[in-house]
N, C-alpha and C positions, 0 to 999 in steps of 0.2 A: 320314619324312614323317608317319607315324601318332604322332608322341610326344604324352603326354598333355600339356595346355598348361601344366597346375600345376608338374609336373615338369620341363616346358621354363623356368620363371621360378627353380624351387629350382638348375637346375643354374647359368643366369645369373648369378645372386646368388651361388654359389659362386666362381664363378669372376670376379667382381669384387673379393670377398673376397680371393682369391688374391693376384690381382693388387695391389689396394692394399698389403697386408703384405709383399710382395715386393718394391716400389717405394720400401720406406722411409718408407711415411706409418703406419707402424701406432701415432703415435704421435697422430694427428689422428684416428681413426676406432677405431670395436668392430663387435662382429658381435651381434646378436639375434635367436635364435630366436623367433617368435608361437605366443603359447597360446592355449587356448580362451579365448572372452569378450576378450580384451585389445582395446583399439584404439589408433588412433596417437593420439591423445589422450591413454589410459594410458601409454601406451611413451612420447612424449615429455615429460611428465610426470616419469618415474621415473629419466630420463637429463638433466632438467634441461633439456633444450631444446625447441625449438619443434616443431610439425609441420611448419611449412615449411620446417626445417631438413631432416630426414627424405623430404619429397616429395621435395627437390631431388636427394636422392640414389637416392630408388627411385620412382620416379615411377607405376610399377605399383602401388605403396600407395594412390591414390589411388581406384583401381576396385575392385579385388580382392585383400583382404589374409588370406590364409588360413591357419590352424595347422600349424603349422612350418615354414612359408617362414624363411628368411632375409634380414634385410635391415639395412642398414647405418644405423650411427651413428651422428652425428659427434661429438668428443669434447668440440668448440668450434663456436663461428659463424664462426670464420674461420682457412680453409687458411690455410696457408705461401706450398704451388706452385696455379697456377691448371693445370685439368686442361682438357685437351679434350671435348667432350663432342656429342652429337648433338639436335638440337631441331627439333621438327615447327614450322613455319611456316605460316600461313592464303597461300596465293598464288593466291585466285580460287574464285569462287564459280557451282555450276550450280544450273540452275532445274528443279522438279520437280514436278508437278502429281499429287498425292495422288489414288491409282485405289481402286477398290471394294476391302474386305479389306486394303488393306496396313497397316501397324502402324510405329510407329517404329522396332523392331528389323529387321525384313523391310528398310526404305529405309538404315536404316544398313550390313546386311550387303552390301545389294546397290552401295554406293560405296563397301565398304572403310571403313565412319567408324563413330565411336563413337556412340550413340544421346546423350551426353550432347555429340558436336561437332553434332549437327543442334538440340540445346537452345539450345546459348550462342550458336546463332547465330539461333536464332527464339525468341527470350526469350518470347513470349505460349503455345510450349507447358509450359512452366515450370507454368503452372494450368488451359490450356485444355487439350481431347484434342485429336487429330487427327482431322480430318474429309475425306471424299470430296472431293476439289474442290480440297483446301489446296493455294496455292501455296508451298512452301516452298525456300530457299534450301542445300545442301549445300556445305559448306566442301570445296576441293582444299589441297593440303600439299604442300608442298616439302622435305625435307630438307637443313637446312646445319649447317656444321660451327661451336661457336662455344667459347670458352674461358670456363670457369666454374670460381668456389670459391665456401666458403661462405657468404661475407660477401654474395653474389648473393643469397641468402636474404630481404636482409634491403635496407631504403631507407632514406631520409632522407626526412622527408616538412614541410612549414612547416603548423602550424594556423591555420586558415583563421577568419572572423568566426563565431560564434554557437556553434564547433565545440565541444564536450566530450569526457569520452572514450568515451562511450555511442555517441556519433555517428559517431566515428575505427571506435571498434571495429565497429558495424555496416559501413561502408565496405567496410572489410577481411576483415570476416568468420572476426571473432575474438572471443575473450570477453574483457572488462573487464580480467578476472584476466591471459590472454596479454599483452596490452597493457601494461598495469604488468610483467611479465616481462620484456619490450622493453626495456624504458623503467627501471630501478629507482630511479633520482633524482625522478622526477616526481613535481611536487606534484598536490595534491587537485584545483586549479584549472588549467586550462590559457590561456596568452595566445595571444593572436594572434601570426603569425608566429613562435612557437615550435619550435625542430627536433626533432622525436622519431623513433624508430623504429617502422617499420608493413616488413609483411610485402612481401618484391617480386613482388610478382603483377601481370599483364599488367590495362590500364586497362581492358580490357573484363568483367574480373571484378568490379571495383572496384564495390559496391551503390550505385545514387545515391538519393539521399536524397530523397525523395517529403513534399512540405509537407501532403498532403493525407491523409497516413496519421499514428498515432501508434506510439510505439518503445519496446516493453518490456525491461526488464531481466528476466531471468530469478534468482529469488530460491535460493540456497542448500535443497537438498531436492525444488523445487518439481516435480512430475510434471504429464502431460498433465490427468489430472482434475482437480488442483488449477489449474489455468492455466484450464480453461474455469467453474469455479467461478467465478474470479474476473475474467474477459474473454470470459466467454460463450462462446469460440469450442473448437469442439472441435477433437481433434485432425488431422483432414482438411482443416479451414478455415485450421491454423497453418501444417500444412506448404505447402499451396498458394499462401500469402503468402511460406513462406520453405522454398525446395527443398532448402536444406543441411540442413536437419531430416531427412530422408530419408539424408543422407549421412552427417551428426555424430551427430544423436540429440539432446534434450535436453541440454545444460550448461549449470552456475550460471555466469552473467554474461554469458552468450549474449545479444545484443541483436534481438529479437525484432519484424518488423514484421505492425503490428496497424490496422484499423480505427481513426478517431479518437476512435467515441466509446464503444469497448470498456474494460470495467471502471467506465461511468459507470453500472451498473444493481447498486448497492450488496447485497452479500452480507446476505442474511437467510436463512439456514439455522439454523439451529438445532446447536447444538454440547454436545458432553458437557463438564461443566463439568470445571477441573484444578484440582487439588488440589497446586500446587507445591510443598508441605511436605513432599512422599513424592518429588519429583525433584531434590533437591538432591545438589548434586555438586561446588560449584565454591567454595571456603572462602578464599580468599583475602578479605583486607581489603579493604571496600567505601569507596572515597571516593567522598562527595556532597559537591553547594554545595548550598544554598540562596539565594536571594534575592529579598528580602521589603521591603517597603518601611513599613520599622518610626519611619521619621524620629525616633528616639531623638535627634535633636539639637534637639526643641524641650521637651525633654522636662528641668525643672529640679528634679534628684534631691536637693536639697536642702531641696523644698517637697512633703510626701504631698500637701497639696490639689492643689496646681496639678497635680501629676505625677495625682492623679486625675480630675479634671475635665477634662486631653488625652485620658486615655482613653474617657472618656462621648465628648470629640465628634470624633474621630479618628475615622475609618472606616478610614482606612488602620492603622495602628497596633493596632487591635483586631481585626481580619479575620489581621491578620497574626501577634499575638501567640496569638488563637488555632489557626491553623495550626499556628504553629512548635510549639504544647504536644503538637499531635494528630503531628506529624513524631519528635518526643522519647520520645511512646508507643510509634512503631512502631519505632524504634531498642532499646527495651529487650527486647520482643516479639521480634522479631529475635535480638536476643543470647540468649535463650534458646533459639532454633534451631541455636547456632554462627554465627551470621552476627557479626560484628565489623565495625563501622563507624569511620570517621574523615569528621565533618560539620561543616564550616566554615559560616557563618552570615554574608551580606552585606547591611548595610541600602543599600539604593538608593536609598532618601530620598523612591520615586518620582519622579526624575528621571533624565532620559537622557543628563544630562552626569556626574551621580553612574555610572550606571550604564559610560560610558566610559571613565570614572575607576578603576573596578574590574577593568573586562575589563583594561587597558592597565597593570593595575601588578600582576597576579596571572600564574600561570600556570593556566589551565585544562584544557590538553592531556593530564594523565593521571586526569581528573576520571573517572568512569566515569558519571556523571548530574549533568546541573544542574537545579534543580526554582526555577523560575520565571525572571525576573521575572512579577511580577502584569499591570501593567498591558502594554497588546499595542504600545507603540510601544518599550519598555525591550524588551519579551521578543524582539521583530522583531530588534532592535540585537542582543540577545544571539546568539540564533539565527545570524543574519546571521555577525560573529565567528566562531563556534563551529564553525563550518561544516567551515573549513581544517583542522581537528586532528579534524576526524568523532565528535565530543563527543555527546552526546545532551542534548537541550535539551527538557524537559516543560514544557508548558504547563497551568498544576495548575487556575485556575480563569477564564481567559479564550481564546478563540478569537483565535490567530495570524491574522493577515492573510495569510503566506505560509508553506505547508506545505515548509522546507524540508527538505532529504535528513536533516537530526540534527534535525527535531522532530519532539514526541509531543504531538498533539493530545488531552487526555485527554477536552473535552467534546465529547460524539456531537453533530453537525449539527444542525441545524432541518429538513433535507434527511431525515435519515437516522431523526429523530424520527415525521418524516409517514409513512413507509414502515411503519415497523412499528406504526403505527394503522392504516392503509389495509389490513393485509395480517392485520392481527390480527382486522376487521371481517371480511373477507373470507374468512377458515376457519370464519366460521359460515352454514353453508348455509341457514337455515333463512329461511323467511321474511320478510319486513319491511318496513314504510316506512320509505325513507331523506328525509331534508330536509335541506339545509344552508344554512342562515342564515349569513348574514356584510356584512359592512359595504363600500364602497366600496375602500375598503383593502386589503381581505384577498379582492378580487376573485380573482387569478390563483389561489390556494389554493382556492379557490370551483368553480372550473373544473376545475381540477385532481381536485376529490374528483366532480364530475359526470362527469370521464373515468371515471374509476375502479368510480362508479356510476349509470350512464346511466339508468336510471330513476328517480334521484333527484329528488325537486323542489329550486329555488333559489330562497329568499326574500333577497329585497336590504333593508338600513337604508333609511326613507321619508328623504323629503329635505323641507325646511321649502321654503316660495315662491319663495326665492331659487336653489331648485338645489345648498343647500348640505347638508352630512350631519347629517342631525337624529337621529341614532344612538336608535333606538329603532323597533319595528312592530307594528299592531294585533292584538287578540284575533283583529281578523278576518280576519287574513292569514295567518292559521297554523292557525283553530280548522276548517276544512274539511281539513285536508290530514291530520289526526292520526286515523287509525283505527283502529280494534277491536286490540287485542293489540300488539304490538311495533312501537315506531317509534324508532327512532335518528335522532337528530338532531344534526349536528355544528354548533358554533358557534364560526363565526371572527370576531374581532375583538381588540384592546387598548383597549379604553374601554370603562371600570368602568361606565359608566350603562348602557349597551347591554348588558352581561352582565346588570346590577339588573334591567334591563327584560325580557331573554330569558326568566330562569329560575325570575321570579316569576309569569310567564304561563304558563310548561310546566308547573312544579310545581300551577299553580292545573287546571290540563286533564289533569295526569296521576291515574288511578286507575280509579273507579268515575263513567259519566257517568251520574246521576239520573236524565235524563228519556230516555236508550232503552237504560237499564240495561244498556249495553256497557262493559265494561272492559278502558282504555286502561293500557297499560306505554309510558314516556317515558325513553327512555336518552337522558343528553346527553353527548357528547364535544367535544373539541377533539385537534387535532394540535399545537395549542402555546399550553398553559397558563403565560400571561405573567402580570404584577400587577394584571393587571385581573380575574379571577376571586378574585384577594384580600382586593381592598378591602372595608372595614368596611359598606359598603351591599347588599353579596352576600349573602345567608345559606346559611350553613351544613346549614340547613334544608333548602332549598333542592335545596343540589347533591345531598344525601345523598338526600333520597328519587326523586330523578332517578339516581342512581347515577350522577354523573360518573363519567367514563373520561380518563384521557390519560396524554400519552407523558410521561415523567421521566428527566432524569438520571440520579436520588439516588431511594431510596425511603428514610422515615421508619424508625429503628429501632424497634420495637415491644418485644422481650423483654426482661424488668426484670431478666433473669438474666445476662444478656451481662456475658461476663467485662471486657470492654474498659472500656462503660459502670461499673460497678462499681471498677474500678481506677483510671480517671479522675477520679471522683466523689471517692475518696478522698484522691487524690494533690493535686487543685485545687479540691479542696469545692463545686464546682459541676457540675452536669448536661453533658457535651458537646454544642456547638452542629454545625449542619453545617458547619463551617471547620475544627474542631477533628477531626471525624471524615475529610473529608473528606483533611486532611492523615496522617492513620492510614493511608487504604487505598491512598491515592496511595502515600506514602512505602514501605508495608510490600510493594504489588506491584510496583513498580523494583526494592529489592532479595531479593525472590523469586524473582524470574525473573533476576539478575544473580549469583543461588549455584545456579540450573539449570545453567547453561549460560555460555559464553564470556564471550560481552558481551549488552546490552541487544536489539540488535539480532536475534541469534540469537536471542532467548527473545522474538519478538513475531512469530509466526508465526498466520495466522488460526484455525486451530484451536484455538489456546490463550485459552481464556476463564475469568479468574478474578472472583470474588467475595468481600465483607467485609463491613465491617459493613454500610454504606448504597453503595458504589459498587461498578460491575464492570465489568471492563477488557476489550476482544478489542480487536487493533489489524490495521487489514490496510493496507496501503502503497499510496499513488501511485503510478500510471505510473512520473513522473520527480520524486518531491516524499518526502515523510517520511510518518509512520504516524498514523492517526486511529481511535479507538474508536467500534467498530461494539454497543457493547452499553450497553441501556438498558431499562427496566422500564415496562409499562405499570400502572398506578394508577387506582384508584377508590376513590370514598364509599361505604361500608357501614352504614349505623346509624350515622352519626359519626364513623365509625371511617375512615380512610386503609390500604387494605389493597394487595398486589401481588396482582396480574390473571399467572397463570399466562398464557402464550402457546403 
């Protein structure tokens, strides 16, 4: 009666072991001793099958699985003989009104039930505690006798509308990866009404799927810190949405339920920058596409004028020729690292039937990057395609309409641009009048920077008689507001005269005031410097003694020493433009991070932030979508000069 209960479960499990090998199944089943650290996730794992292969046979694995128990195998997913076997049944439920002091363990001991048969059966203590008062429900049990093998493991299941396998797998309460284990035929896509394999577990375990929540995948490596980095929530917040967390621990492809609008508060931490030239590891030959929209077929190689005069007024053709020179650079750069490349080159003509035309007569499933198309209804098309064969699909210089699972968004948001002005204002503690000027237009942006800075004042564009935007405001709607020492002033708008007009009245009010000899400092910013701060009626002047500030993609290269610049110069006798550079840094960081590590994929993890000449790459992933660059530089006017604003 006194036996310890560890040792009551080691002798069990022996003597099942027995029995099986005795019975003539020794050829369906092994035997496994548990070591320290292991779990049934490792153990089945290392035997090739599932856990619920495993539960089915020691079902005490599921509670307390301890070092050096013994428990059984199986060799396969499915017996020969079906076995008899014993199975607790739910046959009626008592009622129980929660007294002062009791605990869920005290009300489990005191029915003979397990603290987790009082859960499954009042799912709301799953996150809530147990309070005084609670009326709760305690499961009674039957025992019957029923016949089982191990193909019981396992179901049939039809895919339902909307279903993927993110969604199967949360259901089930498995990882991506188990699921594809299942399944080893199944495509990338799943149809409707399709049969696969899911775990056979009782429909009350089954997770249902809540429209009001959002559903993470959990990424390869990723730990609790990392996951509330990037979804806010710590670690008490995740398991309390999801209880197997407490039972599995962390897995990559675990489908995680989250808040809807977790992970919409964009990562700006600040990261050590990498230096991928010291992690390479993976030498294998690199195949890229490109695809550029060079319209080489209007193009008559029999005439230099005409074949020059396409190129003055081709936009596409010249954007793209210099690209492709800046892609050529980083290919040779590269080979001098050991990387070896194979780069096939597609003109798409800029059309989406060209671009159909390619996808449909090529193969691109062991591409390991494709780098464009340009324009975003070609690259959508591509993307879209590319999908099924998990290609990776960069978008070098326009913003996809849809972030699917194999695109790389390389340019950072307009979103993600205002954030780090807002937050770069905001580590300076020191003093200040804030103003922000903006136009009818760029009202919610306006609002926006007055959340951010409640003491700000809001000056709006005057409106001519009509009520219409007469884009421009007086000396005297701004010369009250600008006092003594520091004032930032952000200005939102896209129309060149409203800038002409802003920056000629700041600059005229910034400095030294004459008549009560206070002197005025006037910083101007924007959170998104479009071509209306460009135009020829701006002056230069202007912004420079204002010290603009704003967010950039790209910053200017400055040193006349840069080896890239110099080898360019010689190679094409002209200065590199930003297309030509911009195809260097794009090109040379796909395959940097594709001779780190496995694939693309793997090597775009948010920690990993690189730099080149004029761009830098940190990519951090969608919920349920593909990868977007979270890294961009803030800029200012110096003396003339265009310099980076350290953050």
């Amino acid at each position: 009666m006194g036996i310890d209960i560890h040792m009551k479960k080691l002798v069990i499990g022996l003597v099942l072991v027995v029995f099986c090998f005795t019975s003539g199944l020794a050829q369906n089943y092994r035997t496994h001793k548990v070591q320290v650290g292991e779990t049934i996730e490792s153990i089945a794992k290392n035997y090739m099958v599932t856990p619920f292969d495993i539960y089915a046979l020691n079902p005490d694995a599921k509670v307390d699985l301890q070092p050096n128990t013994v428990i059984i195998i199986p060799k396969s997913r499915v017996a020969q003989n079906p076995t008899e076997v014993e199975e607790q049944l739910v046959s009626g439920f008592r009622k129980h009104k929660v007294k002062r002091k009791e605990t869920l363990y005290s009300i489990a001991k005191k029915y003979n039930v397990t603290v987790e048969d009082i859960k499954r059966h009042n799912k709301r203590l799953y996150s809530e505690n147990l309070r005084k008062g609670d009326r709760i429900q305690i499961p009674q049990f039957k025992t019957v006798v029923v016949k089982n093998n191990l193909e019981n493991t396992i179901k049939k299941y039809l895919v339902q509308p909307k279903e993927g396998k993110w969604r199967i797998a949360y259901k089930f309460g498995i990882t991506i990866d188990e699921l594809q284990d299942l399944n080893p035929g199944m495509g990338e896509t799943l149809q409707v009404g399709e049969e696969i394999n899911v775990p056979n577990i009782a429909d009350n375990e089954i997770n249902s799927f809540d429209e009001d929540y959002g559903y993470y995948t959990v990424l390869p490596k990723e730990g609790f810190y990392r996951l509330q980095l990037k979804l806010g929530l710590s670690q008490e917040a995740l398991e309390k949405l999801n209880p197997q967390l407490k039972e599995k621990g962390l897995l990559a492809g675990m489908v995680l339920k989250v808040p809807k609008d977790a992970g919409n508060d964009l990562m700006l931490e600040s990261v050590e920058q990498t230096s991928l030239r010291n992690n390479l590891s993976n030498f294998r030959k690199k195949k890229l596409a490109v695809m550029l929209p060079f319209r080489l077929h209007r193009v008559d190689l029999d005439s230099i004028r005409e074949a020059k005069d396409i190129l003055q007024k081709d936009s596409y053709m010249s954007v793209s020729l210099d690209f492709h020179s800046g892609v050529l650079m980083a290919l040779d750069s590269a080979k001098q690292l050991g990387i070896s490349t194979q780069l096939d080159v597609f003109d798409t003509r800029a059309r989406i039937s060209e671009v159909s035309k390619i996808l449909s007569s090529n193969n691109f499933s062991d591409y390991d990057a494709v780098i464009g198309p340009f324009t975003s209804d070609n690259f959508d098309r591509t993307a879209e395609v590319l999908k099924g064969d998990n290609v990776p699909v960069i978008a070098a210089v326009t913003m996809p309409k849809k972030l699917y699972s194999n695109v790389y968004q390389t340019i950072p948001s307009d979103e993600y641009l205002r954030r780090i002005m807002i937050n770069y204002v905001k580590r300076d503690s020191s003093a200040r009048k804030m103003i922000i000027i903006a136009d009818s237009g760029h009202k919610a942006v306006s609002d926006e920077l007055k959340r951010e800075f409640p003491s700000a004042k809001q000056i709006f564009s005057r409106k001519n008689k009509k009520g219409v935007e007469a884009n421009y405001i007086l000396i005297s709607d701004i010369e009250t507001e600008i006092n003594e020492g520091v004032n930032v002033v952000f200005l939102e708008t896209s129309n060149e005269g409203f800038v002409s007009n802003v920056t000629s009245m700041l600059s005229a009010l910034n400095g030294l005031d004459t008549e009560t000899n206070k002197r005025r400092e006037i910083i101007l910013m924007t959170t998104n410097k479009n071509k209306a701060f460009e135009n020829t009626n701006v002056s230069n002047y202007d912004l420079s003694s204002l010290k603009f500030h704003y967010p950039s993609v790209n910053r200017a290269y400055l040193d006349s020493n840069n080896s890239f610049v110099e080898n360019y110069e010689r190679i094409y006798n002209s200065a590199p433009n930003k297309y030509a550079v911009r195809g260097f840094d794009l090109t040379m960081d796909i395959l940097l991070r594709l001779a780190s590590e496995e694939d693309l994929y793997k090597a775009s993890n948010n920690d990993i932030e690189t730099e080149y000449i004029e761009n830098k790459f940190r990519y951090s992933k969608k919920l349920f979508g593909g990868y977007y660059n979270e890294s961009a530089y803030i800029i200012k006017f110096d003396d003339l000069k265009i310099v980076e604003v350290k953050q």
